[in-house]
Backbone atoms as SQL, in Angstrom:
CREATE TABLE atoms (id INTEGER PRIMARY KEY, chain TEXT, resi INTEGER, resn TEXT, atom TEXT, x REAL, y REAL, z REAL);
INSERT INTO atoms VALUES
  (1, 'A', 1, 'UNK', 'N', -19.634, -31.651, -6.006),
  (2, 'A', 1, 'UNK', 'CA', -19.345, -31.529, -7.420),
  (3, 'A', 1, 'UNK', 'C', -20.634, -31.837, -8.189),
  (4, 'A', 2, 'UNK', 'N', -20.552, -31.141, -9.178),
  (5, 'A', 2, 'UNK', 'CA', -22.688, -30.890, -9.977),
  (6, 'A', 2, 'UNK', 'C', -22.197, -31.724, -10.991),
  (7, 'A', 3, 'UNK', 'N', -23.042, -32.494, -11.822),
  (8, 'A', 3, 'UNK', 'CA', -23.002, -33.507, -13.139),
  (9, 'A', 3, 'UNK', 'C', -22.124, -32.573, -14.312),
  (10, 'A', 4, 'UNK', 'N', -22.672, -31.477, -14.169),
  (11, 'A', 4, 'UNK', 'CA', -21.690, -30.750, -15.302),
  (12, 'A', 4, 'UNK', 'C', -20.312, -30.131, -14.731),
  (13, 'A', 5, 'UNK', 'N', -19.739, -30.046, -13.809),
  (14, 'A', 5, 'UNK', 'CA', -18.877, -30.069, -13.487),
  (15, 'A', 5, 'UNK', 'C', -17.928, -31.379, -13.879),
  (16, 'A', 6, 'UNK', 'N', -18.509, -32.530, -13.260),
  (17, 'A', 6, 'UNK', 'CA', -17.939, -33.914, -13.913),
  (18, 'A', 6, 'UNK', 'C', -17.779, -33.955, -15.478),
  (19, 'A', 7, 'UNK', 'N', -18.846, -33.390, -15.555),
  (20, 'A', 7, 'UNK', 'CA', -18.712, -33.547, -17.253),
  (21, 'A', 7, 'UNK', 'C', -17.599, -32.869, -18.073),
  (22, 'A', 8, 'UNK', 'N', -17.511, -31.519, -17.461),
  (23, 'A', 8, 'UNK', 'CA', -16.570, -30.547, -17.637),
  (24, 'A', 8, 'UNK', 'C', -14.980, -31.103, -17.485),
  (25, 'A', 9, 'UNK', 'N', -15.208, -31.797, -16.204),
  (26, 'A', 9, 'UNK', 'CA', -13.285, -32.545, -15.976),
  (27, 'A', 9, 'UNK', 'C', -13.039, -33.584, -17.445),
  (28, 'A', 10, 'UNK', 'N', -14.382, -34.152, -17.239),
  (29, 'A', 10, 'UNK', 'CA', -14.003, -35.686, -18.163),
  (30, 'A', 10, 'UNK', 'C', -13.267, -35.257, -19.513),
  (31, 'A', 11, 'UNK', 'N', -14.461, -33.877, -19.962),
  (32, 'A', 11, 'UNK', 'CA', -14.119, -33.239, -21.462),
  (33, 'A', 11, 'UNK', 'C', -12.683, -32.798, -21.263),
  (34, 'A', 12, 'UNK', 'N', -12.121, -32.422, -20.198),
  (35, 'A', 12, 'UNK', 'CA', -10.691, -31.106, -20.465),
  (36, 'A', 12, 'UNK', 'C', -9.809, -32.422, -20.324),
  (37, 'A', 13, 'UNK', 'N', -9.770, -33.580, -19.357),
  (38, 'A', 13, 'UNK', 'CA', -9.125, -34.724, -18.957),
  (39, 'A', 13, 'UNK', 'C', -8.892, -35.293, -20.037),
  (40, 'A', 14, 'UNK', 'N', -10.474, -35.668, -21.493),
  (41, 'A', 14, 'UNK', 'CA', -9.999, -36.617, -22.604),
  (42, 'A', 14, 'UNK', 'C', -8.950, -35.897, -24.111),
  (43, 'A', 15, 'UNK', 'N', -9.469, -34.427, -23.198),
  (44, 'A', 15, 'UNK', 'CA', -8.942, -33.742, -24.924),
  (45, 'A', 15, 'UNK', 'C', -7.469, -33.515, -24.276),
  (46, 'A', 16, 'UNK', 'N', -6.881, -33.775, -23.023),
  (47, 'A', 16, 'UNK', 'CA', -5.605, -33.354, -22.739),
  (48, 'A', 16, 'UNK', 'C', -4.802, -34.515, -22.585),
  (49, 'A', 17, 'UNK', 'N', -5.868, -36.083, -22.783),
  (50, 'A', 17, 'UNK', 'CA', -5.009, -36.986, -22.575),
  (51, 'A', 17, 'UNK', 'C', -4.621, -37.209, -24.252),
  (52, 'A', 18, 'UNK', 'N', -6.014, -36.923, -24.985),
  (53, 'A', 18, 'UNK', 'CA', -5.780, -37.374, -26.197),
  (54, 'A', 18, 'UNK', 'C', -4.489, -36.402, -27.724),
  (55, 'A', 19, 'UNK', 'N', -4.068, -35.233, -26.807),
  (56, 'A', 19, 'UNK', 'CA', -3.204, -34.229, -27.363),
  (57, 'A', 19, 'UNK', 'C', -1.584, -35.360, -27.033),
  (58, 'A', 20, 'UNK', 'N', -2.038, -35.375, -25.295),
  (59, 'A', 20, 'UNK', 'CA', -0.460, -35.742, -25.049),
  (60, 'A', 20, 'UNK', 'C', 0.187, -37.099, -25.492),
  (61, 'A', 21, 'UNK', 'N', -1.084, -38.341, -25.816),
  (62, 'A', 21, 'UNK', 'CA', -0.661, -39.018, -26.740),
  (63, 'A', 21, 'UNK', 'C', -0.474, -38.881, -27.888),
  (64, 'A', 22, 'UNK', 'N', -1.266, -38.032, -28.663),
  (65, 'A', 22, 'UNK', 'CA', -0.762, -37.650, -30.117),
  (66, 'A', 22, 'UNK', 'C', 0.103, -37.145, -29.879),
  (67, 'A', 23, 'UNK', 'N', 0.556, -36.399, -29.934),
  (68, 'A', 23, 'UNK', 'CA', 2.006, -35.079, -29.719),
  (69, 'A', 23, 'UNK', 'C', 3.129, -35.711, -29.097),
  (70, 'A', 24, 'UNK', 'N', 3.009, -36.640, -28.026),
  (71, 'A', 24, 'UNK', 'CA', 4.299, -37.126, -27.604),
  (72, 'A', 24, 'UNK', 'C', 4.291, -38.979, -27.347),
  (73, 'A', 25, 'UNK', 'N', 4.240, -39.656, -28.469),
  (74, 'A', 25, 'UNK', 'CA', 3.938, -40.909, -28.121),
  (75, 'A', 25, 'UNK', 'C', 5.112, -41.799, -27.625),
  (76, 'A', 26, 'UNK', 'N', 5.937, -41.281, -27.789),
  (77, 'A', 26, 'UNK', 'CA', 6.748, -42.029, -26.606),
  (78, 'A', 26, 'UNK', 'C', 6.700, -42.136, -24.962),
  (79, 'A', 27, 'UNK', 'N', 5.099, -41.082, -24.641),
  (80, 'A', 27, 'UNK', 'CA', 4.805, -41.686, -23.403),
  (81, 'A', 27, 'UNK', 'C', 3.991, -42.652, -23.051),
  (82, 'A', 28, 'UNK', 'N', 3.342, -43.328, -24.634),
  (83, 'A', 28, 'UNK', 'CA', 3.025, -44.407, -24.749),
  (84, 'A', 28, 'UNK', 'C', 1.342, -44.280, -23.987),
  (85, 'A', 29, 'UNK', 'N', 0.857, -45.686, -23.678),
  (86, 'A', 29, 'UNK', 'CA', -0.905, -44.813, -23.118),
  (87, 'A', 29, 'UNK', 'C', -0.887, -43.974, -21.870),
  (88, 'A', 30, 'UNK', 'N', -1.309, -43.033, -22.428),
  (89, 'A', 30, 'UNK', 'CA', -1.359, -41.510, -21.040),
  (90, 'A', 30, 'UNK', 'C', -2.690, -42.062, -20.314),
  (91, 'A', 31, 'UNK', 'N', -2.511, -42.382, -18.750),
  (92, 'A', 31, 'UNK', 'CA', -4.019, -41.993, -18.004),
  (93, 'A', 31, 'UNK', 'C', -3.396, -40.528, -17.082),
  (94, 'A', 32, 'UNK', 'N', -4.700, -40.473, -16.173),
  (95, 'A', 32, 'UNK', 'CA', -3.882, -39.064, -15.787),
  (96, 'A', 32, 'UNK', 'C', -2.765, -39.184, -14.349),
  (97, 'A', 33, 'UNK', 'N', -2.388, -40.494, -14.520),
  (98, 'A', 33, 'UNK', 'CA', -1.463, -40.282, -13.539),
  (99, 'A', 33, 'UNK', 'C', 0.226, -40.881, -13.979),
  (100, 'A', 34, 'UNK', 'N', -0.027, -40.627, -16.059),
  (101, 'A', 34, 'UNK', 'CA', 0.928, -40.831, -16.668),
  (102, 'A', 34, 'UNK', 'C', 2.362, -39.304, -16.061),
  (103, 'A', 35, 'UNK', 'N', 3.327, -39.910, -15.672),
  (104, 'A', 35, 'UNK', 'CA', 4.191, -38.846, -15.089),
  (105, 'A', 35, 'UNK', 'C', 4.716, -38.057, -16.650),
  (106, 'A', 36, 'UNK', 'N', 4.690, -36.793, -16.498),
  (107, 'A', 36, 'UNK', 'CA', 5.358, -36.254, -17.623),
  (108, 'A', 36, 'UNK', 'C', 6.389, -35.446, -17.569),
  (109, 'A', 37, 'UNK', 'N', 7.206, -34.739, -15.918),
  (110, 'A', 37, 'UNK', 'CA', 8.318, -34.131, -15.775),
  (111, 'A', 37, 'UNK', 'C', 9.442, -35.382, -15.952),
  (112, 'A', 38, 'UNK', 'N', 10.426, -35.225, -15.891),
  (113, 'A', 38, 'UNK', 'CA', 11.361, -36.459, -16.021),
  (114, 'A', 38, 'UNK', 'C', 11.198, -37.474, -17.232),
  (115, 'A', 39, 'UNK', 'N', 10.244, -37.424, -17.692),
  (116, 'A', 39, 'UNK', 'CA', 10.088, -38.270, -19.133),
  (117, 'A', 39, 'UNK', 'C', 11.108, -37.904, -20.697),
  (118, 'A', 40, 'UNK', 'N', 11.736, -38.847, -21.137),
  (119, 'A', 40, 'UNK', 'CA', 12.250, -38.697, -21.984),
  (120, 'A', 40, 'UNK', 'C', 11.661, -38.069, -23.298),
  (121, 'A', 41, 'UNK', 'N', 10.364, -38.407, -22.999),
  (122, 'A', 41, 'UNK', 'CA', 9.137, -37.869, -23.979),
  (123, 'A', 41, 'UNK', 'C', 9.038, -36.461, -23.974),
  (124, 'A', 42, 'UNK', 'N', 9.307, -35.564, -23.188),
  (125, 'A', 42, 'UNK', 'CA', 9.185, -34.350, -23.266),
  (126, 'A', 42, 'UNK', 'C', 10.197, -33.517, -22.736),
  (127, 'A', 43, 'UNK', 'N', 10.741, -32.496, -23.915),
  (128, 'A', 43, 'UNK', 'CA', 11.541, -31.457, -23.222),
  (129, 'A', 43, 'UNK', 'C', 11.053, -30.007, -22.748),
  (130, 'A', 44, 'UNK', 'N', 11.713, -29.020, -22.479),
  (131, 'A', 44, 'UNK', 'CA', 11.288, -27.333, -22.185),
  (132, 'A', 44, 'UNK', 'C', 10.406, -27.212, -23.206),
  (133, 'A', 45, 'UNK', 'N', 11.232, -27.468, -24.329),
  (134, 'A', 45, 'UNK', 'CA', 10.260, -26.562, -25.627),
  (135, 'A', 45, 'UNK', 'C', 8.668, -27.687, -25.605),
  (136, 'A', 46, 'UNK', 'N', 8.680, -29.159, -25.652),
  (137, 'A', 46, 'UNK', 'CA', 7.490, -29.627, -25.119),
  (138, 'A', 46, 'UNK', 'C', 6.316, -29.891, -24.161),
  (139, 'A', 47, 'UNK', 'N', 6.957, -28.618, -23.743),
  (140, 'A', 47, 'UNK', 'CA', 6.668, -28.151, -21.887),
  (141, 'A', 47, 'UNK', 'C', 5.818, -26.435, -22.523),
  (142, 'A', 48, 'UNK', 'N', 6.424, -25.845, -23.080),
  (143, 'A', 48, 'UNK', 'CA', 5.777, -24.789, -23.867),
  (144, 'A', 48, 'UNK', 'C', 4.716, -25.294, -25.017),
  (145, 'A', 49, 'UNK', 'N', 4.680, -26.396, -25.391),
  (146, 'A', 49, 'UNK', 'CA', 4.124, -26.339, -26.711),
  (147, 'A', 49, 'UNK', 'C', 2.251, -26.620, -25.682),
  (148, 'A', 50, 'UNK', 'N', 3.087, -28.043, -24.645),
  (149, 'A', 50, 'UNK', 'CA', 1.528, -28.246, -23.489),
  (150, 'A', 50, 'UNK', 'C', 0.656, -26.866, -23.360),
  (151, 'A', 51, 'UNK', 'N', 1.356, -26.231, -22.415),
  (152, 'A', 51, 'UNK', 'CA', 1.282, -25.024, -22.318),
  (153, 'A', 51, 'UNK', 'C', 0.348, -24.449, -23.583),
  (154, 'A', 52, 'UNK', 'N', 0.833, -23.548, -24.476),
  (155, 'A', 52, 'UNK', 'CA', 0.482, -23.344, -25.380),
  (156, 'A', 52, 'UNK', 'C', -1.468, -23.860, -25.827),
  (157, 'A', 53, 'UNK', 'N', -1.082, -25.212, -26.101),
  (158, 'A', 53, 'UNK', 'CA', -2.206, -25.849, -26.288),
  (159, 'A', 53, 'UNK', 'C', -3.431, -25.615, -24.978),
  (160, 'A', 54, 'UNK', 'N', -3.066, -25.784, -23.913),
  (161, 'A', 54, 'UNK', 'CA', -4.091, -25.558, -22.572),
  (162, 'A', 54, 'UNK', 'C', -4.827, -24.035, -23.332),
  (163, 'A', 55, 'UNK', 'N', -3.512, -23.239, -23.462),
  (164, 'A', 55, 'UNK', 'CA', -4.427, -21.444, -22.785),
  (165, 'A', 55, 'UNK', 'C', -5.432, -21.597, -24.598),
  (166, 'A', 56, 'UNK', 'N', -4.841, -22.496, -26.197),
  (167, 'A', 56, 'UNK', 'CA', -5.424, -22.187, -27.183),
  (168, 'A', 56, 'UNK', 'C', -6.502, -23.070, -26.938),
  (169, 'A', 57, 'UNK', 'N', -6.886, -24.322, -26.550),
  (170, 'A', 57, 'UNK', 'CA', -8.105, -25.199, -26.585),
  (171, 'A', 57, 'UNK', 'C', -8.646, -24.887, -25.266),
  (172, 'A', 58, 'UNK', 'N', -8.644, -24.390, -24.406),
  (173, 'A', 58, 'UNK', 'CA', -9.348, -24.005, -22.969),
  (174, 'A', 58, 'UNK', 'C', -9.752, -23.127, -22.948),
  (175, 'A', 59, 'UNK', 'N', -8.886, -21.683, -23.537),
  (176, 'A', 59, 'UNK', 'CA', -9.017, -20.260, -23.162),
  (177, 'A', 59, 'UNK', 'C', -8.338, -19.924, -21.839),
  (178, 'A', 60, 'UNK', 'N', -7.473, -21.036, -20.999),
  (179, 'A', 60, 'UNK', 'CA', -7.091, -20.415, -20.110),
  (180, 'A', 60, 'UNK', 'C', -5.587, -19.686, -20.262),
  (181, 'A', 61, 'UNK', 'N', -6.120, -18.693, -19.634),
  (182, 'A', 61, 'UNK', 'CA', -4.700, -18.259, -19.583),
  (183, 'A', 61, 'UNK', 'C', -3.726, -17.953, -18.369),
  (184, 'A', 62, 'UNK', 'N', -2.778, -18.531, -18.562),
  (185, 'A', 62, 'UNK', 'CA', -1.660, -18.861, -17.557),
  (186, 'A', 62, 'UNK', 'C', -0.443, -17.741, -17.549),
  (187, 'A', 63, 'UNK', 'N', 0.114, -17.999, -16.628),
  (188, 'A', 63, 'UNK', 'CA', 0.971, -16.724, -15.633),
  (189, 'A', 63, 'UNK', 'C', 2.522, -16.869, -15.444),
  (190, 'A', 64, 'UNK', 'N', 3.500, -16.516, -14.980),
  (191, 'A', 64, 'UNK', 'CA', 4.575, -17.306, -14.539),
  (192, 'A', 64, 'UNK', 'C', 4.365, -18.154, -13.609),
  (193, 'A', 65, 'UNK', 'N', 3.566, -17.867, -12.539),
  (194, 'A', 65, 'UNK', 'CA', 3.510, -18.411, -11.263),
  (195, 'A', 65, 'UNK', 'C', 2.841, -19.989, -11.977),
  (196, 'A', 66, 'UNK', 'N', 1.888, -20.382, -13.265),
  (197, 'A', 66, 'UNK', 'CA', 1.698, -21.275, -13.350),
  (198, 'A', 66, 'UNK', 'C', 2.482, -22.681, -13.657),
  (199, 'A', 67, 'UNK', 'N', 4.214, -22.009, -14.338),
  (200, 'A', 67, 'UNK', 'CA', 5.149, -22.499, -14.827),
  (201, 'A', 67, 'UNK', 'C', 5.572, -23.488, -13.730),
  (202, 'A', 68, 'UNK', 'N', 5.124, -23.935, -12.601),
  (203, 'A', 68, 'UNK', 'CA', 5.578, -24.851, -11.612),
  (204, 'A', 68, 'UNK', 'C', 5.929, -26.265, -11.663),
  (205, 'A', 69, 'UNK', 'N', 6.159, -26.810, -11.403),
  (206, 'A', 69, 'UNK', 'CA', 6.596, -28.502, -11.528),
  (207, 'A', 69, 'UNK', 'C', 5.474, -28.755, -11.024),
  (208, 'A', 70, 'UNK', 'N', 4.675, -28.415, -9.912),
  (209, 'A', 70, 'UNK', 'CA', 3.559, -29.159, -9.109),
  (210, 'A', 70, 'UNK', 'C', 2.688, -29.340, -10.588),
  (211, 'A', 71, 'UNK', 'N', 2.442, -28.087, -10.945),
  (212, 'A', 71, 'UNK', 'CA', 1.330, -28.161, -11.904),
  (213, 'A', 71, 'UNK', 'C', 1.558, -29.168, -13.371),
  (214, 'A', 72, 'UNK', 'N', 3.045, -29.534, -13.613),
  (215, 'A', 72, 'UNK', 'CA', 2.886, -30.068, -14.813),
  (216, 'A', 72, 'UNK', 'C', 3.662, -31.504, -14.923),
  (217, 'A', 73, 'UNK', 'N', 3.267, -32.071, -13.519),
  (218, 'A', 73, 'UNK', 'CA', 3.706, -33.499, -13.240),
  (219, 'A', 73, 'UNK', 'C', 2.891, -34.614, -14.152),
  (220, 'A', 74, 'UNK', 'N', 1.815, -34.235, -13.632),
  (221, 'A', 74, 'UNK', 'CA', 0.664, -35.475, -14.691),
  (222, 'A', 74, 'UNK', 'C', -0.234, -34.869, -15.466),
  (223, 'A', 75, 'UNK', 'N', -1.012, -35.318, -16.648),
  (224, 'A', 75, 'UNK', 'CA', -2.066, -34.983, -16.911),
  (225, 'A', 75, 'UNK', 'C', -3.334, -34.608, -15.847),
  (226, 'A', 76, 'UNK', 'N', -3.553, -35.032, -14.571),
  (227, 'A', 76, 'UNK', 'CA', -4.578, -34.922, -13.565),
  (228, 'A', 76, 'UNK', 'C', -4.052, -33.131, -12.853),
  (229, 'A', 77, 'UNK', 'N', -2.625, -33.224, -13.001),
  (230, 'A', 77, 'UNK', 'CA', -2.214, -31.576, -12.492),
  (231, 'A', 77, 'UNK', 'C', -2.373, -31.009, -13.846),
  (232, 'A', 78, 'UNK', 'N', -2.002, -31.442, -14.694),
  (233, 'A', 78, 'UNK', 'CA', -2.750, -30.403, -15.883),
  (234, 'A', 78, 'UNK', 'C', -4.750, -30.082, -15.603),
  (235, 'A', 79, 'UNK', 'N', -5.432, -31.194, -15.629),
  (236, 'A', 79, 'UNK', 'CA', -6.256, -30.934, -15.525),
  (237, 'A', 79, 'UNK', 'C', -6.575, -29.633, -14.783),
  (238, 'A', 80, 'UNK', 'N', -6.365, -30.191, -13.144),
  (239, 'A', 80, 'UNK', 'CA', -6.646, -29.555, -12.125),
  (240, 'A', 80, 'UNK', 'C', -6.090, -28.121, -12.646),
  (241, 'A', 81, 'UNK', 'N', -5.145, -27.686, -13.228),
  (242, 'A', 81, 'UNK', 'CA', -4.314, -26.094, -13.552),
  (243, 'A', 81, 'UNK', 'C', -5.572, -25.813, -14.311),
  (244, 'A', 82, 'UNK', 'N', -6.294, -26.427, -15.603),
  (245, 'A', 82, 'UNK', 'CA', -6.976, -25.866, -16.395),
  (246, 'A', 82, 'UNK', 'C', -8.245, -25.198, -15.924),
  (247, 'A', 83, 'UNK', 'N', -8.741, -26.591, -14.600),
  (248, 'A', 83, 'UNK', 'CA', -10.240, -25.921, -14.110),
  (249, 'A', 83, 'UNK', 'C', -10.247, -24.800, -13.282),
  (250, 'A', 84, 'UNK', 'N', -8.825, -24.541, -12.317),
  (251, 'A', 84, 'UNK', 'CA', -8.403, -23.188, -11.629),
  (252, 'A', 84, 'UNK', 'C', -8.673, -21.861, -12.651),
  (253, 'A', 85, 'UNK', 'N', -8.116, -22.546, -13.876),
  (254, 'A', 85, 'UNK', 'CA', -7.527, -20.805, -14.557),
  (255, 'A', 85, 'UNK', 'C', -9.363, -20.527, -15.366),
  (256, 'A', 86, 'UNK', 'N', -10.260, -21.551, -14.871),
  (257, 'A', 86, 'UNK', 'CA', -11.224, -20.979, -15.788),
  (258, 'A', 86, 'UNK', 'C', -12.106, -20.631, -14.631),
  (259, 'A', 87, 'UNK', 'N', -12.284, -21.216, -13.627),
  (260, 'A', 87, 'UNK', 'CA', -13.049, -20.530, -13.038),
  (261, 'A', 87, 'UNK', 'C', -13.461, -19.191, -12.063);
């Protein structure tokens, strides 16, 4: 992994931790191994809005196949979905 690569996670990691605490603070402080399926904090439609936000502040754009539970367990599987769909 190259310095800007790191740099690259840290940036998509702080702007996705710092959305999912604004936007849903009843999950209270997000790190990235804050769980977000099963949380009272988020429903479908707050499951679209994540969504949403990834493909408008990333540029990535996502698929059905991305709609998975694997991918939208924690912020760290968000991450990891974002650096797939860009590179």
């Amino acid at each position: 992994m190259t310095t800007d690569t790191a740099m690259d996670t840290a940036a998509i990691g702080g702007a996705i931790r710092q959305y999912l605490q604004e936007r849903f603070p009843m999950l209270g402080t997000v790190d990235n191994e804050t769980p977000l399926l099963g949380s009272a904090a988020i429903d479908s439609l707050g499951f679209l809005e994540i969504v949403t936000f990834l493909e408008e502040r990333f540029g990535a754009v996502l698929d059905d196949d991305d709609f998975d539970a694997d991918n939208l367990k924690t912020p760290a599987t968000l991450i990891a979905l974002v650096q797939r769909k860009l590179s």
